[in-house]
N, C-alpha and C positions, 0 to 999 in steps of 0.2 A: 597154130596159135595156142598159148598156153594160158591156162586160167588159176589166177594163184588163189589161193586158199585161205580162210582165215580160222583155221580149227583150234582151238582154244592151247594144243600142245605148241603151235607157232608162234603162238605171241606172249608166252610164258616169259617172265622177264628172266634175265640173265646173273639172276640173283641165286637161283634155286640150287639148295647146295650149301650155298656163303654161311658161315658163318657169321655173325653180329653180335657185340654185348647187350646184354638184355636192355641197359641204359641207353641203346644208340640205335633200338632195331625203330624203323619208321616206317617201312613200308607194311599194306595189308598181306594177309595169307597164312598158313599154315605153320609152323614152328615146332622142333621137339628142342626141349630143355636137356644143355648137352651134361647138366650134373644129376642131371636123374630120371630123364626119358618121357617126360613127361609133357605133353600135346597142347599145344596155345594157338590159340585163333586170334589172329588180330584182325578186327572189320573195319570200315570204313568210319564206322561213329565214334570208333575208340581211337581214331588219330594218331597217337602214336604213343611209346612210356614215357615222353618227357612231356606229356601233357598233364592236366589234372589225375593222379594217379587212379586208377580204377582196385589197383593192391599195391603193396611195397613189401620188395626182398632185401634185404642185411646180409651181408656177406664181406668176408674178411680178404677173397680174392674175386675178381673178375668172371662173373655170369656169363656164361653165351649160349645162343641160342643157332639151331641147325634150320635154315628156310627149306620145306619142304615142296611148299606150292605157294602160288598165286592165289588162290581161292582159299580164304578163309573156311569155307563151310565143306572142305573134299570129305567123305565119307573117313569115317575110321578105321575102317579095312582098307580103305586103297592107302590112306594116311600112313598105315604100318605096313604096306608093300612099297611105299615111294622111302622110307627112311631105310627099310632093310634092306633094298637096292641100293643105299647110300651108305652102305653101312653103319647107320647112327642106332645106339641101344633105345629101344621102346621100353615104354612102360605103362601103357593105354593098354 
């Protein structure tokens, strides 16, 4: 009999990786900014960027953003070992 497991790398959504424009990213978790490397957490309380804005970027072409995890709060060393396995450029 087999007993399945619920370890937090299993139920990772199927996101992690995707690409999103910074205007259309909704779900929580971890984030590098793909035009400058730079680390965003979005939590549960900040909803989403088409919410009341918490900042606002201007830009002349399309933002995106690299999902690195589910968890908003992953350490910042594991944060730049999960993007440089994805090959996305850090800058944290």
């Amino acid at each position: 009999m087999q007993t399945s497991s619920n370890s937090y790398s299993e139920i990772e959504s199927q996101n992690i990786g995707a690409q999103f424009p910074l205007c259309g990213t909704h779900e929580t978790g971890t984030y590098v900014c793909n035009w400058s490397g730079h680390l965003i957490r979005l939590s549960d309380g900040q909803q989403s960027w088409g919410s009341t804005p918490f900042f606002s970027i201007i830009a002349n072409e399309p933002l995106y953003l690299t999902k690195i995890s589910d968890d908003p709060f992953v350490p910042v060393s594991k944060a730049r070992q999960i993007a440089s396995n994805m090959d996305v450029a850090v800058n944290f």
